[in-house]
C-alpha positions in Angstrom: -8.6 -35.8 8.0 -10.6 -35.0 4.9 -14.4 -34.0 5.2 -16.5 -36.1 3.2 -19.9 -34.3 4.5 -20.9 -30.5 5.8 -24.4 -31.0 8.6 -26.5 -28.2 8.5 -29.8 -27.6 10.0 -32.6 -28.5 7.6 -34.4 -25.6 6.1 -31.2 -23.8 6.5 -31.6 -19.7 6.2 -28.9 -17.9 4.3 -25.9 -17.9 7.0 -25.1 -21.5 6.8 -25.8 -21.6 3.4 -22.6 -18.5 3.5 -20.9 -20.3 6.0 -20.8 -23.5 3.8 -19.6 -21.2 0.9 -17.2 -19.9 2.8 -16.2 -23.2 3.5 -15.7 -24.6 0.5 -14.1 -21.5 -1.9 -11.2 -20.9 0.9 -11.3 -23.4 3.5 -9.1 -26.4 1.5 -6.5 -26.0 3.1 -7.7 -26.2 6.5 -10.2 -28.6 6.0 -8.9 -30.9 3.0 -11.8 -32.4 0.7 -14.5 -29.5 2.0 -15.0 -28.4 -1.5 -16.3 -31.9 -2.3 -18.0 -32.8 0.6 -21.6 -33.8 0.6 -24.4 -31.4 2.4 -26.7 -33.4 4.3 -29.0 -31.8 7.1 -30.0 -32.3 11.0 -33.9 -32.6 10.8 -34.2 -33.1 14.7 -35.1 -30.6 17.3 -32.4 -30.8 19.8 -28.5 -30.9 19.2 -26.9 -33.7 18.5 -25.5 -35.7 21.6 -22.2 -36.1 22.8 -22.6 -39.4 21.4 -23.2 -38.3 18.3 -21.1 -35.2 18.0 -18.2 -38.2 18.6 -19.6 -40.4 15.7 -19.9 -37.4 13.3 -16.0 -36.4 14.1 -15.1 -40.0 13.7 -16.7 -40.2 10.2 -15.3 -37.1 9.2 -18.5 -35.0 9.0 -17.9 -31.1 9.6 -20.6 -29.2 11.7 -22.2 -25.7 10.9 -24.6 -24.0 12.6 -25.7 -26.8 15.2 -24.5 -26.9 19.1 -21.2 -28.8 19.5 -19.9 -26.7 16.2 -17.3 -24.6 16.5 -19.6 -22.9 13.7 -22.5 -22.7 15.9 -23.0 -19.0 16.9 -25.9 -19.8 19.2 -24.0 -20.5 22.2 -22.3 -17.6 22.5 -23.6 -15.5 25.3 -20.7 -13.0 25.5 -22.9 -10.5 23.4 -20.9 -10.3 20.8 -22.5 -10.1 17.1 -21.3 -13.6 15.6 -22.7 -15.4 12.8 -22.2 -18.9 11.8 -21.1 -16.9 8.8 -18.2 -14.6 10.5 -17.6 -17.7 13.0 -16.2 -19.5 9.4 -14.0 -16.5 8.2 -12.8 -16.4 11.8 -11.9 -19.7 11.4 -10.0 -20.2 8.3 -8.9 -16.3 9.5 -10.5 -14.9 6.2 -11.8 -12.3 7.9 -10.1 -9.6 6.6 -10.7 -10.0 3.0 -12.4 -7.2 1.8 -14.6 -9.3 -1.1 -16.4 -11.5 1.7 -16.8 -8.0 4.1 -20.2 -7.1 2.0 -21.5 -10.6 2.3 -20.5 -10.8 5.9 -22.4 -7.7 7.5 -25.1 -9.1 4.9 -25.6 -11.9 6.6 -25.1 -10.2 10.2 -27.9 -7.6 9.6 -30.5 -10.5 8.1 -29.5 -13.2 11.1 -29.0 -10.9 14.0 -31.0 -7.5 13.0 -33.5 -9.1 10.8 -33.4 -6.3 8.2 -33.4 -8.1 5.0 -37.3 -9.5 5.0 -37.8 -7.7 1.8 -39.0 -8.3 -1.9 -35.8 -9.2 -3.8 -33.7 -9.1 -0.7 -31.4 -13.0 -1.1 -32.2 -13.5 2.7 -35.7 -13.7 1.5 -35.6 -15.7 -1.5 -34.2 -18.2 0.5 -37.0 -18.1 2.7 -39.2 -18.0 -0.2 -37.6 -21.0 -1.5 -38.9 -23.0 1.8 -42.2 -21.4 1.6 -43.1 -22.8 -2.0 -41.2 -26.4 0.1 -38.1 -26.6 -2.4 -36.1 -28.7 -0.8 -33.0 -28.1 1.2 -31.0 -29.9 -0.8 -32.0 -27.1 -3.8 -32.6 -24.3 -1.8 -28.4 -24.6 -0.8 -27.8 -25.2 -4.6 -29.4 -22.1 -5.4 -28.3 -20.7 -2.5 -24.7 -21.1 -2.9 -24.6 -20.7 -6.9 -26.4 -16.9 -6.2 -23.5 -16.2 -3.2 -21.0 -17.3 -5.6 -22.6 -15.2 -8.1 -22.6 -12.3 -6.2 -18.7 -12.9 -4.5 -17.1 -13.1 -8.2 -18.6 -9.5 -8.1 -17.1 -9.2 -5.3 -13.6 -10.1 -6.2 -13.5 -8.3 -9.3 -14.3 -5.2 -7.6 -11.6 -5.3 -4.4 -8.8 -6.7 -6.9 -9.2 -5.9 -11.0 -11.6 -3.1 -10.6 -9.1 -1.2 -7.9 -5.9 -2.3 -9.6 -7.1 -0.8 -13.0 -8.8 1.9 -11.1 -5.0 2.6 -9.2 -3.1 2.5 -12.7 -5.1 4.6 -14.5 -7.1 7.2 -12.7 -6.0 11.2 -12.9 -7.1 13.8 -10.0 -7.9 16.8 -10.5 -8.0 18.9 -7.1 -10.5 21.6 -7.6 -11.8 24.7 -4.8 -15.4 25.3 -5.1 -15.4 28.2 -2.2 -15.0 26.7 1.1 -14.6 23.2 0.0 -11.8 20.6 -2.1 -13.5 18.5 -4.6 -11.8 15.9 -6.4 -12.5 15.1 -10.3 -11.4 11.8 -11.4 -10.5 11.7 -15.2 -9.8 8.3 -16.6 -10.0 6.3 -20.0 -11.2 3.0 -19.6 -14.0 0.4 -21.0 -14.3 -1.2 -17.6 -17.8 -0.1 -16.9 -17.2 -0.1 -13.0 -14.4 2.4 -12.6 -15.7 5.3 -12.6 -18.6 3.8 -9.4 -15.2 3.2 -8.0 -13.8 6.5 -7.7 -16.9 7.8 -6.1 -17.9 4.9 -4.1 -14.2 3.8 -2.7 -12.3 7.2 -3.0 -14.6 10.0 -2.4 -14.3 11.3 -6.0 -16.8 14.3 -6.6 -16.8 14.2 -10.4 -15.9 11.1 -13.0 -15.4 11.5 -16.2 -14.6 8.4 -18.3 -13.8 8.0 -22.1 -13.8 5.1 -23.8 -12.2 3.2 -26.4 -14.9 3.9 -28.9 -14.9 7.7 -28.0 -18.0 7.5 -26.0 -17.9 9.6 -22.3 -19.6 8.8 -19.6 -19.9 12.2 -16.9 -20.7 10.5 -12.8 -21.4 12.4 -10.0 -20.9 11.6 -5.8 -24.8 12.0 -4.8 -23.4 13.4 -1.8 -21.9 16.2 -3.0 -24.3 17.7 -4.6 -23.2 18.6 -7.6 -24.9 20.7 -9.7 -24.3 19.7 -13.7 -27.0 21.9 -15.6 -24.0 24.5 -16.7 -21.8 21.9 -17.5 -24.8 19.7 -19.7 -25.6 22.9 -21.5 -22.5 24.2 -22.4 -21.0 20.2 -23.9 -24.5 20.5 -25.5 -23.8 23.4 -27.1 -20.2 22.5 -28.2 -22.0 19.3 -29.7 -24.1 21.1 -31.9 -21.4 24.2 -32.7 -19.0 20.8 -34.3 -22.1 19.3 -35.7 -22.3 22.3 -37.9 -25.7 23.9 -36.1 -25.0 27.3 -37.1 -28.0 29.2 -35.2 -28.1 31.2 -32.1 -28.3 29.2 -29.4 -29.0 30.2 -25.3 -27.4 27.5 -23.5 -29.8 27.6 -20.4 -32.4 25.9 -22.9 -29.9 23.2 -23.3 -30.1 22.0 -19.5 -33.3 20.3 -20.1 -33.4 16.3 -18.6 -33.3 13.4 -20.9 -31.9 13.8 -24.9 -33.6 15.4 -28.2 -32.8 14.6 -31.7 -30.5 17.9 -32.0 -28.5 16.2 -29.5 -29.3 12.9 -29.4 -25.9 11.3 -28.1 -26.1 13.1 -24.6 -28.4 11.8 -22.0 -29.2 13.9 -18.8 -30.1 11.7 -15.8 -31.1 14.2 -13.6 -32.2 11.6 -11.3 -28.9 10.3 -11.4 -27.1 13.0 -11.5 -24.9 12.4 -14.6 -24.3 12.8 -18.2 -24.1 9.8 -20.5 -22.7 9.7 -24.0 -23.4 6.5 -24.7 -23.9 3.7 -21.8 -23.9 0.0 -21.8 -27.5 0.0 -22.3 -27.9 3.1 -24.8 -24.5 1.2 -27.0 -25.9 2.7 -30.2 -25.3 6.4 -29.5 -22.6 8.1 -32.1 -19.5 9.5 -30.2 -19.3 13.0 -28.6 -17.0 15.2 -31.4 -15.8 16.9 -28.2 -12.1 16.4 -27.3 -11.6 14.3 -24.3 -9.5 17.8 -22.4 -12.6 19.9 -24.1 -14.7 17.9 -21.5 -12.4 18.0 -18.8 -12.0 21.5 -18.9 -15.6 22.2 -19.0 -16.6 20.1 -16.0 -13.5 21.7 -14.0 -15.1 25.4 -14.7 -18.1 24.5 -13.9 -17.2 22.6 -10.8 -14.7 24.9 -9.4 -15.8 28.5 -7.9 -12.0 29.3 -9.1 -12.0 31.3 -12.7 -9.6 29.2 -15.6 -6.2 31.1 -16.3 -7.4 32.0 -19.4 -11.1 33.6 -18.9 -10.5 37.3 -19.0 -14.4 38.0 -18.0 -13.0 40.6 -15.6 -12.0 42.8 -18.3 -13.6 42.2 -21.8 -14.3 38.3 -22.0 -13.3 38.6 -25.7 -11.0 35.7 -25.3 -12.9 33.4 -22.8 -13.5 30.3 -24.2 -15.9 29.2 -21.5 -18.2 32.7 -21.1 -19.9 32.2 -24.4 -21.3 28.6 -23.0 -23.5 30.2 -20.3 -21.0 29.8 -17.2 -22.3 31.9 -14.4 -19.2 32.4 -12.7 -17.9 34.7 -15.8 -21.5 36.3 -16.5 -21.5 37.5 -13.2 -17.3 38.8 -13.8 -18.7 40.9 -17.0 -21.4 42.2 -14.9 -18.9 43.5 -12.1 -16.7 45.0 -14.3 
């Protein structure tokens, strides 16, 4: 049987505008000709009849969200959390894909919880759409062109994102007293890895690099990690290869933000990282720094451990990280 037209209920809120997505990017196979098929709505208060339900069936019309559906998750009384949305991946047994999981619990929190009634939430575009009486037919063309939108996203991040993300990334296991961190070193222009490593695999610390020499320095917001020793002592190396030959105190380089003595190195305090360069600050020259430079810097200031090669218990005349303001080896000098 191929489905020549999808029934939804007029004015149709965003899950079975996702359930008709859903329908028509993976369910070919089950439902030939659903990718093509025409959208046309059920303006009348009640469910269709038995009569009716037989006529649709017979003129190959596929029903979502409306009694007699197997899409419908109003008639379920089992208390279970259904959507006509997850109903759909159910269905064509999708379920399990992790790029429609996001838009899934989306749609369950909006239909069921009634969470997403907020400016520049999609739930409530849509029903802005109705309010300013677009009409169905171009609120589920919007509707479905912004799900898609978002789902290509989607896909790029569970599949290209991850599989780059696998190949590439190196872990650094690090002790800061009682705890493990993980620093994630990687060099790559996709501009989503490094979110991945903190968002997907706990990562602490990511620090990326560039094919154009720019490094980008991410933190896990949950970890709290604090990044003024390691901002002012990459600061400091910046100027030392720029050729800045004056004395310099490295705790007046933690300041927020960038000057022009160092105007390649952003602190986003708010966000917790260190930018050389970003996608939307593309101008900014390349750190002189060595790639391992950095590494090793955030991994002494990250980890409570002292570097095989600081000698701050005896002299620190061979140190290379004292000199950079690391509090770790001041406070090994002062013991001594």
């Amino acid at each position: 049987m191929e489905i020549k037209k999808i029934l939804i209920p007029n004015k149709p809120h965003l899950d079975p505008i996702a359930a008709v997505f859903l329908l028509k990017q993976y369910g070919q196979k089950v439902f030939p000709g659903v990718e093509k098929a025409e959208i046309i709505f059920w303006e009348k208060s009640q469910d269709p009849s038995a009569e009716e339900l037989l006529k649709f069936k017979e003129n190959n019309v596929l029903i979502v969200d409306i009694g007699g559906s197997p899409f419908d998750h109003h008639s379920i009384t089992d208390g279970s959390k259904e959507t006509s949305a997850s109903l759909t991946a159910a269905y064509l047994k999708i379920e399990d894909k992790p790029e429609i999981n996001a838009l899934l619990n989306y749609v369950r929190e909006d239909d069921l919880e009634g969470l997403h009634n907020r400016y520049g939430d999609l739930a409530y575009l849509i029903k802005c759409f109705h309010k300013q009486n677009v009409t169905s037919e171009k609120v589920v063309e919007l509707g479905l062109r912004l799900i898609n939108y978002f789902q290509t996203s989607q896909i790029e991040w569970h599949y290209k994102v991850r599989e780059e993300y696998e190949k590439k990334i190196k872990i650094h296991r690090v002790k800061r007293f009682d705890k493990k961190l993980k620093i994630g070193v990687v060099e790559s222009d996709n501009s989503q890895i490094a979110n991945y490593g903190i968002t997907m695999d706990n990562l602490s610390v990511v620090i990326q690099k560039r094919s154009t020499g720019h490094v980008i320095i991410l933190t896990n917001k949950y970890h709290r990690i604090n990044l003024k020793e390691i901002v002012a002592a990459i600061r400091m190396r910046e100027l030392e290869l720029g050729g800045y030959n004056k004395e310099i105190n490295p705790a007046k380089l933690q300041f927020e933000g960038k000057n022009s003595l160092i105007p390649n190195w952003f602190y986003h305090k708010s966000l917790n990282s260190l930018l050389n360069g970003s996608d939307a600050m593309n101008k900014a020259e390349p750190t002189k720094l060595g790639f391992n430079e950095i590494v090793s810097f955030v991994w002494n200031g990250i980890s409570s451990e002292h570097s095989e090669y600081c000698d701050c218990d005896q002299d620190g005349a061979s140190c290379p990280f004292v000199k950079y303001g690391f509090g770790k080896c001041r406070e090994r000098i002062r013991k001594q």
